[in-house]
C-alpha positions in Angstrom: -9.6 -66.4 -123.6 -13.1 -64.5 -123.8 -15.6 -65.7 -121.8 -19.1 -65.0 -122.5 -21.9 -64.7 -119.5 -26.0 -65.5 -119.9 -28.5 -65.4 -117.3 -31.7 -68.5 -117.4 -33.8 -69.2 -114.8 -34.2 -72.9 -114.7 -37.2 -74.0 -116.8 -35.1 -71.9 -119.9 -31.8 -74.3 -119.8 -31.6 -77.3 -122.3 -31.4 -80.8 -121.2 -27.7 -80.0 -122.2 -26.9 -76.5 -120.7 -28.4 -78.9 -117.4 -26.2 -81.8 -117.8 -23.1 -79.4 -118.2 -23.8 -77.3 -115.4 -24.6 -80.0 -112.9 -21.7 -81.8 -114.0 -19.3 -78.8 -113.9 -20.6 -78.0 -110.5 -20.1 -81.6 -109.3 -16.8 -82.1 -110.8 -15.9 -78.8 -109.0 -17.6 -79.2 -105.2 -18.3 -83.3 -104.5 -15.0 -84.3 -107.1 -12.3 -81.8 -106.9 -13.0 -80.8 -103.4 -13.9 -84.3 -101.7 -16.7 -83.2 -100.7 -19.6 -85.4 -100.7 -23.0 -83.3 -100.3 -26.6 -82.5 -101.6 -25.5 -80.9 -104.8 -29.3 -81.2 -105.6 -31.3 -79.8 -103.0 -34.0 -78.4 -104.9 -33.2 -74.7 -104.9 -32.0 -74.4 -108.8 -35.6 -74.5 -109.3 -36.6 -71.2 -108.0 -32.9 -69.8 -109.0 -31.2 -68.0 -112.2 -28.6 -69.9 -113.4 -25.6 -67.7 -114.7 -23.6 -69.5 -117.6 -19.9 -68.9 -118.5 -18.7 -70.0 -122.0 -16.2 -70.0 -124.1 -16.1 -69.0 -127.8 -16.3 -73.0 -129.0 -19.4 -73.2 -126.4 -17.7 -75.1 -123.1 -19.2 -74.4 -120.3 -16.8 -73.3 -117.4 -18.3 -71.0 -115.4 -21.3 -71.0 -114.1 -22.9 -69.5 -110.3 -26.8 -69.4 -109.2 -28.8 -66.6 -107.8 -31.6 -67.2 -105.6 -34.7 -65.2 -105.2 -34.8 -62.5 -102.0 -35.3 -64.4 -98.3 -37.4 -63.1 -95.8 -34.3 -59.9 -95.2 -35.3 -58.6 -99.0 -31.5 -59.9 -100.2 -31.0 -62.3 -103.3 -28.3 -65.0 -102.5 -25.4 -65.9 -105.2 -24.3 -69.5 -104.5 -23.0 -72.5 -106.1 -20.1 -70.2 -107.8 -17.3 -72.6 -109.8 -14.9 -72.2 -112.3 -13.6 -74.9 -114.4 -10.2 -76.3 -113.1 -8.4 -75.5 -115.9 -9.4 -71.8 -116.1 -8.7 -70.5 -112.8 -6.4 -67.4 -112.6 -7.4 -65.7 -115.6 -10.3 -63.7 -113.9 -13.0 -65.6 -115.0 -14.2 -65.6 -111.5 -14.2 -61.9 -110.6 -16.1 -61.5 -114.1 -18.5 -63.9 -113.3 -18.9 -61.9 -109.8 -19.3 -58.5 -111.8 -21.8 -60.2 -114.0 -24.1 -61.8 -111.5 -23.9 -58.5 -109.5 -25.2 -56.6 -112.2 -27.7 -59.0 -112.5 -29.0 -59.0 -109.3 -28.8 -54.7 -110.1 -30.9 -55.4 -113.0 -33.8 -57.5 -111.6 -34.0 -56.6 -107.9 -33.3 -52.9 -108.2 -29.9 -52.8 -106.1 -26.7 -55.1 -106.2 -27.3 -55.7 -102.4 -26.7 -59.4 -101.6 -25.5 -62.4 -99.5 -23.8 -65.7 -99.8 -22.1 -68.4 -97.8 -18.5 -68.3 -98.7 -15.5 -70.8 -97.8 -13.6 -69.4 -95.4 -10.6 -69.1 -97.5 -12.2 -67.2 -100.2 -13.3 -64.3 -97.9 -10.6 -61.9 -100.1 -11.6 -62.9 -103.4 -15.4 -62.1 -102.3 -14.0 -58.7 -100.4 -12.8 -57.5 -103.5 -16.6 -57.2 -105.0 -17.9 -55.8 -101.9 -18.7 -58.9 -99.4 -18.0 -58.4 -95.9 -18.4 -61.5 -93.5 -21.3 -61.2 -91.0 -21.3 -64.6 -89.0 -18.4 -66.7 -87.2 -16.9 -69.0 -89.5 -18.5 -72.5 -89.4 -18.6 -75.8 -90.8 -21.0 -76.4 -94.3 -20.5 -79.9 -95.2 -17.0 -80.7 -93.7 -15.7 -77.3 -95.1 -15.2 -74.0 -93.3 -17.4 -71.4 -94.4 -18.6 -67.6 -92.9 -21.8 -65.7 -94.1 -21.0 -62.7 -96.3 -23.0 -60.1 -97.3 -22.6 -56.8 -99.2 -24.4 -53.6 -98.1 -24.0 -50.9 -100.5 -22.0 -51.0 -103.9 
């Protein structure tokens, strides 16, 4: 199945591409993972929001990008794929995607994230190496990543 990636920054999604992505993104992190938490916490504002479709128009992919902190390095975050479309590399597209992205707007693919614990390998394969002891975000382990150079 083909996916296909776009880039908005917040004030450029429909009232529609909003309701999908919040809901995918809640069905994904508070739902699916039990995980009650402050999906909103008023970051998506400031962000680009990448969108993953398919060829009918479902949303089920999506990830943010935040602007560079104070260390000069955007952060990717709130990176979900729909249930049913795991394991067909939607994910690691969607990784190659925002990367080039952040290549695109902030000069270098350079970046950080906060990853759960069990997905260091998946982020490892675009480049991410951890760069804090693991710890708990919201009940669930997690360890700061970052990628240098790539």
């Amino acid at each position: 199945m083909s996916t296909t990636f776009c880039t908005k920054p917040f004030d450029q999604l429909s009232t529609r591409e909003l309701h999908d992505l919040l809901k995918l993104r809640i069905d994904v992190f508070v739902v699916e993972q039990h995980c009650p938490y402050p999906e909103l916490d008023g970051r998506d504002l400031e962000a680009l929001h990448l969108l993953g479709r398919t060829a009918d128009g479902a949303l089920i992919a999506c990830a943010r990008i935040l602007p560079p902190a104070e260390d000069g390095l955007p952060r990717i975050g709130r990176v979900a794929v729909h249930e049913a479309h795991r394991a067909q590399g939607i994910a690691h597209a969607l990784m190659r995607f925002a990367l080039d992205e952040i290549e695109q707007r902030y000069g270098s693919n350079r970046s950080k994230l906060s990853a759960q614990s069990h997905l260091q390998a998946f982020y490892a394969k675009h480049g991410f190496s951890p760069v804090s002891d693991e710890y708990l975000e919201d009940g669930i382990p997690h360890v700061d990543m970052e990628r240098r150079e790539g």
